[in-house]
C-alpha positions as CSV (number, residue, x, y, z in Angstrom):
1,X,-2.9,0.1,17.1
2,X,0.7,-0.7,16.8
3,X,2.5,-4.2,16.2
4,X,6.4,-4.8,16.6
5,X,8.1,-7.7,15.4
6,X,11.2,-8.4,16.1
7,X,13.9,-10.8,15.2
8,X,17.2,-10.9,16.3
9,X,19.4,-12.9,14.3
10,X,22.9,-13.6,15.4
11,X,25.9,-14.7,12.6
12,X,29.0,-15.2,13.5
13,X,31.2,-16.0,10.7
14,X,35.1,-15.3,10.2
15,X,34.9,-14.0,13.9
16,X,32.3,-11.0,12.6
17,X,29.9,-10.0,15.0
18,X,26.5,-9.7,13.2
19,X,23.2,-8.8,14.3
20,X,19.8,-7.9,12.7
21,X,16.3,-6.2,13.5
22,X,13.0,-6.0,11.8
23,X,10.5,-3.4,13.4
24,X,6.7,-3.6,12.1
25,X,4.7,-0.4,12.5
26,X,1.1,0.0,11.6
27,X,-0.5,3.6,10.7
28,X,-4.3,3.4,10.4
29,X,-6.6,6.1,8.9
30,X,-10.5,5.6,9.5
31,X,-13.5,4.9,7.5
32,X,-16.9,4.9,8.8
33,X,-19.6,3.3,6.1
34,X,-23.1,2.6,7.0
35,X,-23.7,-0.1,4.5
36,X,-21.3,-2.3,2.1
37,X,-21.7,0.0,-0.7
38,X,-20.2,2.5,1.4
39,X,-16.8,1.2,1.9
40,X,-15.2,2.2,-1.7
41,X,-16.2,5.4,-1.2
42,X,-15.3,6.1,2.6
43,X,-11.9,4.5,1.3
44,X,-11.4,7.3,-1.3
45,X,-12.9,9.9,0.7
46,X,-10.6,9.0,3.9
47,X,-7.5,7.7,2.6
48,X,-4.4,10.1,3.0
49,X,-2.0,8.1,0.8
50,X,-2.0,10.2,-2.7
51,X,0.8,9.3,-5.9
52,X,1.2,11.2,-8.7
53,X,-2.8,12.5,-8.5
54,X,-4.4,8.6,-7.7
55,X,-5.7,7.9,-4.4
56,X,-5.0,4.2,-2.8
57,X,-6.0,2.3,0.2
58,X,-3.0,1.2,1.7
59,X,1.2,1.3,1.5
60,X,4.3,0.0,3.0
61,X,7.4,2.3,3.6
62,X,10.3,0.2,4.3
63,X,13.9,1.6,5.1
64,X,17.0,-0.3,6.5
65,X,19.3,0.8,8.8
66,X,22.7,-0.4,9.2
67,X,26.2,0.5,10.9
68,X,29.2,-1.1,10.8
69,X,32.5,-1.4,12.8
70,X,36.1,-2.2,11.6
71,X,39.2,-3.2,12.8
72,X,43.0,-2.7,11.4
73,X,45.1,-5.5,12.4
74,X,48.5,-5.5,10.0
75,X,47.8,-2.9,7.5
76,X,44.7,-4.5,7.0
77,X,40.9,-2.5,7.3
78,X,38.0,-4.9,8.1
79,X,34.6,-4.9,9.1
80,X,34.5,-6.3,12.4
81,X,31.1,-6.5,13.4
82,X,28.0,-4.8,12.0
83,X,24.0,-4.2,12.6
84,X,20.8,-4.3,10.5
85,X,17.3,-3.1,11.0
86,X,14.8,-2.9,8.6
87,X,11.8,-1.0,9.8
88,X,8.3,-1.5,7.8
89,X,5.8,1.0,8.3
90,X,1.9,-0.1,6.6
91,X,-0.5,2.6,6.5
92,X,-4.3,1.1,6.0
93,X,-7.6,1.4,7.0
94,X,-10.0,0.6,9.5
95,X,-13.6,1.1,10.7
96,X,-13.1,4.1,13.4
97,X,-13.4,2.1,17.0
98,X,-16.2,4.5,17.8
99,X,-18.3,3.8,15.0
100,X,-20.6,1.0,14.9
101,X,-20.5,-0.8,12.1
102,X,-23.4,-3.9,11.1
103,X,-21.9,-7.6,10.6
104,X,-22.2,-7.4,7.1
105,X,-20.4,-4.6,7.1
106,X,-17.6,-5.7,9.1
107,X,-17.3,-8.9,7.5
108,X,-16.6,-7.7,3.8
109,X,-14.1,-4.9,5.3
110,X,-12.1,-7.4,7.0
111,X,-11.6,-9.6,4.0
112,X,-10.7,-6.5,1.5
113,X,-8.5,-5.6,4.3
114,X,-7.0,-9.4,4.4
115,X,-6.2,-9.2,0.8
116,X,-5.0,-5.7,0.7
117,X,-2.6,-6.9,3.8
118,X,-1.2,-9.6,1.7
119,X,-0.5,-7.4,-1.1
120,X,1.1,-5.1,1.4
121,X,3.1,-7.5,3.0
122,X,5.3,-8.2,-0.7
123,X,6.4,-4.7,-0.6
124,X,7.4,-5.7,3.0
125,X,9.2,-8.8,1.4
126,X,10.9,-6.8,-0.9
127,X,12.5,-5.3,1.9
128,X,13.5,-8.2,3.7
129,X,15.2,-9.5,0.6
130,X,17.1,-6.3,1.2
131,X,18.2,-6.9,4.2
132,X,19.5,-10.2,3.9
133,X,21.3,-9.3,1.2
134,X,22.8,-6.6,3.1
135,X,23.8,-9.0,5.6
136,X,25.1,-11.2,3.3
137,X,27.5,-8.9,1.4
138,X,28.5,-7.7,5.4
139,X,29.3,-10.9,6.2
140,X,31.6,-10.9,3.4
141,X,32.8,-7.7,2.9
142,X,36.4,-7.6,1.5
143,X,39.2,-5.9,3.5
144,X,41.1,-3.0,2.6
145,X,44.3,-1.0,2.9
146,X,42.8,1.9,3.9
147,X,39.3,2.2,6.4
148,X,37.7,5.4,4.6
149,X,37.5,3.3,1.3
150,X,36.2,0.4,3.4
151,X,33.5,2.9,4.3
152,X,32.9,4.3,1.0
153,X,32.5,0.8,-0.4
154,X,30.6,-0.2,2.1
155,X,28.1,2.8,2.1
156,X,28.0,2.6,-2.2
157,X,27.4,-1.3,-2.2
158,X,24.0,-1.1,0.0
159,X,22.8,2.0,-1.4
160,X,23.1,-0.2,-4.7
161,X,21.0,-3.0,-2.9
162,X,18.2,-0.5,-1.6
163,X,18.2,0.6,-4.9
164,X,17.4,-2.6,-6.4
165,X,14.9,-3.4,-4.0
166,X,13.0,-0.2,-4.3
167,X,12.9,-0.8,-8.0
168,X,11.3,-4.4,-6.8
169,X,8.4,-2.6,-5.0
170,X,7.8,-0.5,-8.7
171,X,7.9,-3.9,-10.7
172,X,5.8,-5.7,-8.0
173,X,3.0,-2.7,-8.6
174,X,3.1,-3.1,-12.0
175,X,2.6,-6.7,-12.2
176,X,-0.1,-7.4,-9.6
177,X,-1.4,-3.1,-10.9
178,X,-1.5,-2.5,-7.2
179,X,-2.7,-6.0,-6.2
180,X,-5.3,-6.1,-8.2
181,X,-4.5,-9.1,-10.2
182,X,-4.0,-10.5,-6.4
183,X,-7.6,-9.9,-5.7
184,X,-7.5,-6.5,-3.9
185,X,-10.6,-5.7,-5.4
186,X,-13.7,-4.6,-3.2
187,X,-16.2,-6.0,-6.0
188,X,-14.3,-9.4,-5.0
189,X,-16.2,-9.7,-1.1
190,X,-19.5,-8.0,-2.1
């Protein structure tokens, strides 16, 4: 099962060409419990997404793309138009399609899953507060004498952002501990 979003935003600003993607990819990995009680342990059994020696049920990889092009009118280096793309890859479960699963069943899966998505979906916020800010600082990127530097401080200014970011996704774990404060508990829909 596979979902792609996208959003094309167009800027135009100080006659800067500007445009932006976001690409949403789901990876699934199965479970297949009989009963309710099942589901915890199919989910530590099945799940492929290991840290540091703990097991958990789902994750969100986010990465951003980007590219620029620059112009040298006058002595003068700037960024003439540029791109974005921030692609969000969410790994979770689901009952295999060829296992048939009781209501009951079915019902408390799909609200762990809900709540697990939701958790999932801040790490995917994270990364949209990246990009934007990417954009932003594009948009608005000071010229320069020479092009390389342009580069260089372009290149060392969004690493600097995706470094931020990322270090969002380790707070936001730490706060919610993995979303559980946000309800991502199976107990919860028992």
């Amino acid at each position: 099962m596979r979902f792609i979003y996208l959003i094309w935003i167009l800027l135009f600003s100080n006659s800067v060409f500007a445009s932006s993607e976001i690409d949403v990819q789901f990876e699934f990995y199965d479970i297949f419990p009989r009963v309710k009680t099942d589901i915890k342990a199919q989910l530590q059994k099945n799940t492929p997404i290991i840290h540091k020696n703990t097991k958990y049920h789902g994750r969100t990889f986010w990465q951003i793309e980007w590219s620029i092009a620059w112009k040298k009118t006058n002595g003068i280096c700037y960024i003439n138009s540029n791109k974005t793309k921030l692609n969000v890859l969410f790994e979770m479960p689901r009952i295999s399609a060829s296992y048939s699963a009781s209501d009951p069943v079915i019902v408390t899966f799909d609200k762990y899953y809900e709540a697990l998505l939701m958790h999932e979906n801040g790490h995917m916020n994270n990364g949209t507060k990246a990009l934007k800010a990417i954009e932003m600082l594009l948009s608005n990127f000071k010229s320069y004498s020479d092009c390389q530097v342009l580069n260089k401080e372009v290149k060392n200014s969004i690493a600097q952002i995706i470094s931020q970011y990322k270090s969002h996704d380790v707070a936001y774990d730490s706060q919610t501990e993995h979303g559980k404060l946000q309800g991502v508990l199976l107990s919860n829909f028992m």
